[in-house]
C-alpha positions in Angstrom: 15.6 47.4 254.7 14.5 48.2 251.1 13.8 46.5 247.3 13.8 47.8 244.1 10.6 45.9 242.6 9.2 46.2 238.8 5.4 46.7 237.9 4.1 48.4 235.2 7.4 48.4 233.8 8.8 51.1 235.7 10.9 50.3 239.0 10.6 52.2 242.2 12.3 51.6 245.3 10.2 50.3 248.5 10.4 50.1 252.4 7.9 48.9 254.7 5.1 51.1 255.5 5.4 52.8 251.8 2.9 54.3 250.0 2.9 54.3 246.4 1.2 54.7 243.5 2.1 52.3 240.6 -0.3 51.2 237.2 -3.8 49.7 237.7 -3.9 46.4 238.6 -6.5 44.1 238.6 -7.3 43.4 242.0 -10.1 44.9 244.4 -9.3 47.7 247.2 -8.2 45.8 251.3 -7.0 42.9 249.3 -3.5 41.4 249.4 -0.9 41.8 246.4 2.2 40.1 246.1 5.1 41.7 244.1 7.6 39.2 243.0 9.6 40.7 240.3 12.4 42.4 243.2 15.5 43.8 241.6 17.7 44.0 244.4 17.1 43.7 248.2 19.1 45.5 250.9 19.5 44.9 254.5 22.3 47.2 256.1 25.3 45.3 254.8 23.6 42.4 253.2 22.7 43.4 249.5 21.0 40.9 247.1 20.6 41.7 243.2 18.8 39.7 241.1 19.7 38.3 237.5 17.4 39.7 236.7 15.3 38.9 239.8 16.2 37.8 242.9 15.1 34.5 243.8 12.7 33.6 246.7 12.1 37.7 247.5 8.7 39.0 247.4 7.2 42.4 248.4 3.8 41.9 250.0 1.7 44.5 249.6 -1.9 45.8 250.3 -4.2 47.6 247.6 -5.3 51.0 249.3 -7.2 52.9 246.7 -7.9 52.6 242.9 -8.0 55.9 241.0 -7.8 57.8 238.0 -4.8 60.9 238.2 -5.7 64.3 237.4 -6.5 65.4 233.8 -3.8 66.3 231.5 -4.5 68.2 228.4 -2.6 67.1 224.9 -2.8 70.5 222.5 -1.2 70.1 219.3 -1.2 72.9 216.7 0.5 73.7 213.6 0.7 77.2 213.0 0.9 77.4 209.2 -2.3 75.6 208.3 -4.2 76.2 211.5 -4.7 72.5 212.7 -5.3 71.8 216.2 -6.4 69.4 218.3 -7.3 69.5 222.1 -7.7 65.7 223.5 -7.7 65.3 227.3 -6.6 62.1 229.5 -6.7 60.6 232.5 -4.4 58.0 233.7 -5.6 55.1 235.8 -3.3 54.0 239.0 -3.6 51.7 242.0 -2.1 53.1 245.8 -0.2 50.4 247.1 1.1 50.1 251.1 4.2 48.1 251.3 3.6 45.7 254.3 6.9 43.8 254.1 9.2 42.5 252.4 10.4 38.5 252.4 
């Protein structure tokens, strides 16, 4: 069995027992998250998709981790003038673990 949920406006496609690592939520680490915007369900032959979400589905979920990704560095230079600009960032994510779906 597996959904394709939305959160953080991307999609990603789930099965129980999933980790994943989507935008920060607000919530604190051990707690409980419920998912409720599923695209589409599947269940061997039984296939559900939502218009645009399926009704009565949600993904239940459990917050693992909060974090912040690895730095990436934004370099932008312009050769003629010799501007440049070095910023760095780090994006912040939540680790989710998919513990069913219903």
């Amino acid at each position: 069995m597996f959904a394709i949920i939305e959160t953080g406006g991307k999609q990603y496609r789930v099965t129980p027992g999933q980790k994943l690592k989507v935008e920060k939520l607000e919530a604190k680490e051990g707690e409980g998250f419920v998912l409720d915007k599923v695209l589409l369900t599947a269940d061997g032959e039984n296939v559900k998709v939502g218009n645009p979400y399926v009704t009565g589905v949600t993904v239940e979920t459990k917050i693992s981790r909060q974090g912040r990704a690895r730095k990436v560095i934004v370099f932008k230079y312009h050769s003629k003038t010799r501007q440049k600009k070095k910023k760095g960032h780090r994006q912040s994510f939540t680790e989710l673990e998919v513990v069913g779906i219903k």
